[in-house]
C-alpha positions in Angstrom: -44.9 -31.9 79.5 -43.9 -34.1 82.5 -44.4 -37.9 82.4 -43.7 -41.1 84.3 -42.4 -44.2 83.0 -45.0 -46.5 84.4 -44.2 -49.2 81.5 -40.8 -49.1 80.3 -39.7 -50.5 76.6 -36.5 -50.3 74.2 -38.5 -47.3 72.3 -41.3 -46.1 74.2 -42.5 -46.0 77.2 -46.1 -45.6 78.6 -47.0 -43.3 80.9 -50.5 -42.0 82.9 -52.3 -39.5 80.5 -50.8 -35.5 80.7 -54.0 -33.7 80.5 -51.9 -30.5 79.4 -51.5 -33.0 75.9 -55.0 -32.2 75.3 -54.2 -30.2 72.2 -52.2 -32.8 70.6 -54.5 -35.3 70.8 -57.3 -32.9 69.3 -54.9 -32.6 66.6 -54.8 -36.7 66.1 -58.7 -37.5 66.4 -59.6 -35.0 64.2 -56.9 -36.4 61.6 -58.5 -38.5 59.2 -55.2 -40.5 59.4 -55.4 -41.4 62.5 -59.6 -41.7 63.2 -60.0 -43.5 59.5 -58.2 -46.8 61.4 -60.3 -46.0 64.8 -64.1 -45.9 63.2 -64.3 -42.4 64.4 -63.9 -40.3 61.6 -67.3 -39.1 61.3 -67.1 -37.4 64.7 -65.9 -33.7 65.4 -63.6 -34.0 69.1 -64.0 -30.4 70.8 -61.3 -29.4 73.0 -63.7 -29.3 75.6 -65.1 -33.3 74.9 -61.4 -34.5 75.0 -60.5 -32.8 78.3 -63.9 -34.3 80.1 -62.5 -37.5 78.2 -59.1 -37.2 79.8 -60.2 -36.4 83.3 -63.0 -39.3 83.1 -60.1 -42.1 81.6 -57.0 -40.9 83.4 -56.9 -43.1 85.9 -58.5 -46.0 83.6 -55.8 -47.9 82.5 -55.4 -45.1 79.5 -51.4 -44.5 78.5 -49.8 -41.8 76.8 -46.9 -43.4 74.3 -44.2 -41.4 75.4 -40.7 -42.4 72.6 -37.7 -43.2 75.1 -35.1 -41.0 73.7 -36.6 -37.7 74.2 -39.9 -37.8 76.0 -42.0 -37.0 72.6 -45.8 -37.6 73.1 -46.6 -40.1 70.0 -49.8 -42.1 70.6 -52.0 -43.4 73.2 -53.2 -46.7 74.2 -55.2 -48.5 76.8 -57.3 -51.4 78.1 -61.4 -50.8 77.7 -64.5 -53.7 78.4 -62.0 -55.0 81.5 -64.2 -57.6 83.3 -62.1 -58.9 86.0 -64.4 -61.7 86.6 -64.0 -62.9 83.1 -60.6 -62.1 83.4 -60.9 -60.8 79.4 -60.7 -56.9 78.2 -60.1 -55.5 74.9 -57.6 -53.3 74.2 -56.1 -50.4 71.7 -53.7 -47.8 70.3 -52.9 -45.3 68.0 -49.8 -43.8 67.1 -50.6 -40.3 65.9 -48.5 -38.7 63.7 -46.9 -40.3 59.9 -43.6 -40.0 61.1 -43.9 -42.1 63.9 -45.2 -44.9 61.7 -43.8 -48.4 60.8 -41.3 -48.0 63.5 -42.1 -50.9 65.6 -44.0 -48.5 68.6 -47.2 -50.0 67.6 -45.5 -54.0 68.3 -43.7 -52.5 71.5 -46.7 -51.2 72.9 -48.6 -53.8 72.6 -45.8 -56.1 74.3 -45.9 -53.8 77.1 -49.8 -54.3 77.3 -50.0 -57.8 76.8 -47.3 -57.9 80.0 -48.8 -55.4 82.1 -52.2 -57.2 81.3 -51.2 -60.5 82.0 -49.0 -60.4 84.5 -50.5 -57.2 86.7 -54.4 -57.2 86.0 -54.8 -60.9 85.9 -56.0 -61.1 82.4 -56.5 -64.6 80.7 -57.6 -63.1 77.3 -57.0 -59.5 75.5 -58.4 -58.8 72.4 -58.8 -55.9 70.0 -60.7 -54.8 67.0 -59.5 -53.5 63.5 -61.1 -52.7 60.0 -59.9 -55.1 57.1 -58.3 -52.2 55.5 -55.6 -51.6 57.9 -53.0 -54.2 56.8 -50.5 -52.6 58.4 -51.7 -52.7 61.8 -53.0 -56.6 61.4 -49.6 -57.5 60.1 -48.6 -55.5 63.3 -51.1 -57.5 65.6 -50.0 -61.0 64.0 -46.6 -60.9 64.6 -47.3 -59.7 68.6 -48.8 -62.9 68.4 -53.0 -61.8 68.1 -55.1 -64.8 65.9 -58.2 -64.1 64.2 -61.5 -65.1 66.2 -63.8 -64.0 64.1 -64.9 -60.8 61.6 -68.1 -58.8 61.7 -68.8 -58.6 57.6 -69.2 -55.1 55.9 -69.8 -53.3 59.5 -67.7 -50.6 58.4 -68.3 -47.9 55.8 -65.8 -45.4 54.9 -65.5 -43.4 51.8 -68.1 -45.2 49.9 -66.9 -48.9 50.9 -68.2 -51.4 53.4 -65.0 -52.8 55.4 -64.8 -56.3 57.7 -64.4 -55.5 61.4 -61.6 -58.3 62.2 -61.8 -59.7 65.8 -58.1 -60.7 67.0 -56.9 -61.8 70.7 -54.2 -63.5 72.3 -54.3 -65.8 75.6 -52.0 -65.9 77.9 -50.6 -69.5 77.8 -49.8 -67.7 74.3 -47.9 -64.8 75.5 -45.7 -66.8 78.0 -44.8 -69.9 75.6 
């Protein structure tokens, strides 16, 4: 697969979405590994529903997460809800297979966001979403520099438990002290 190093890190890098990675990320988000942390593990992805997803998000601030030392497709991540009047959007990742796991991608990444948002798309505030279960990825979020804004109580059931969706953002007077 060919990529381009549009955001460059110490172990990743992110680059524009390869549409001939379709496969692989079929593979992820129908993983319950990976789509139990996303909320979307009650949905069936069709090769056909992620290529018309690809092709639509492309070009929509959507990254591949591409490891540095030998161009290995290992997540994906992106901005979503950008309101440029606001100057706020949301934003997200995955990294999809166990391997690739508590590596320090996830914190890299979103360095690389919080940069590209600030500094490129004129953000002011980026926030995200994750379920209460997923300590890893709040630890994760937390030391990036993300505070807790708020939680939507028991909005999340998954395998017969009711989960807090935890609201998290960062500023940027935050990012650049």
């Amino acid at each position: 697969m060919k990529y381009y190093r549009k955001l460059v890190g110490k172990k990743v890098y992110l680059s524009p979405m390869n549409a001939e990675d379709v496969e692989v990320y079929i593979k992820w988000l129908n993983d319950f590994a990976v789509t139990d942390g996303l909320g979307t593990s009650n949905k069936i992805v069709s090769l056909e529903d992620e290529k018309e997803w690809i092709s639509q998000n492309s070009n929509q601030y959507q990254f591949a997460i591409v490891r540095l030392e030998d161009d290995q497709l290992i997540g994906n991540c992106g901005f979503h809800a950008i309101d440029h009047l606001r100057q706020c959007s949301d934003v997200g990742l995955f990294i999809g297979d166990e391997e690739n796991r508590n590596k320090g991608y996830g914190k890299e990444v979103l360095n690389l966001l919080l940069d590209y948002g600030f500094y490129y798309m004129n953000l002011n505030n980026i926030m995200l979403k994750v379920f209460s279960f997923n300590e890893r990825a709040i630890n994760c979020y937390k030391n990036v520099g993300f505070k807790e804004i708020g939680r939507r109580r028991q909005s999340y059931y998954l395998k017969g438990k009711f989960y807090d969706e935890v609201f998290m953002d960062k500023l940027r007077d935050e990012h650049f002290m």
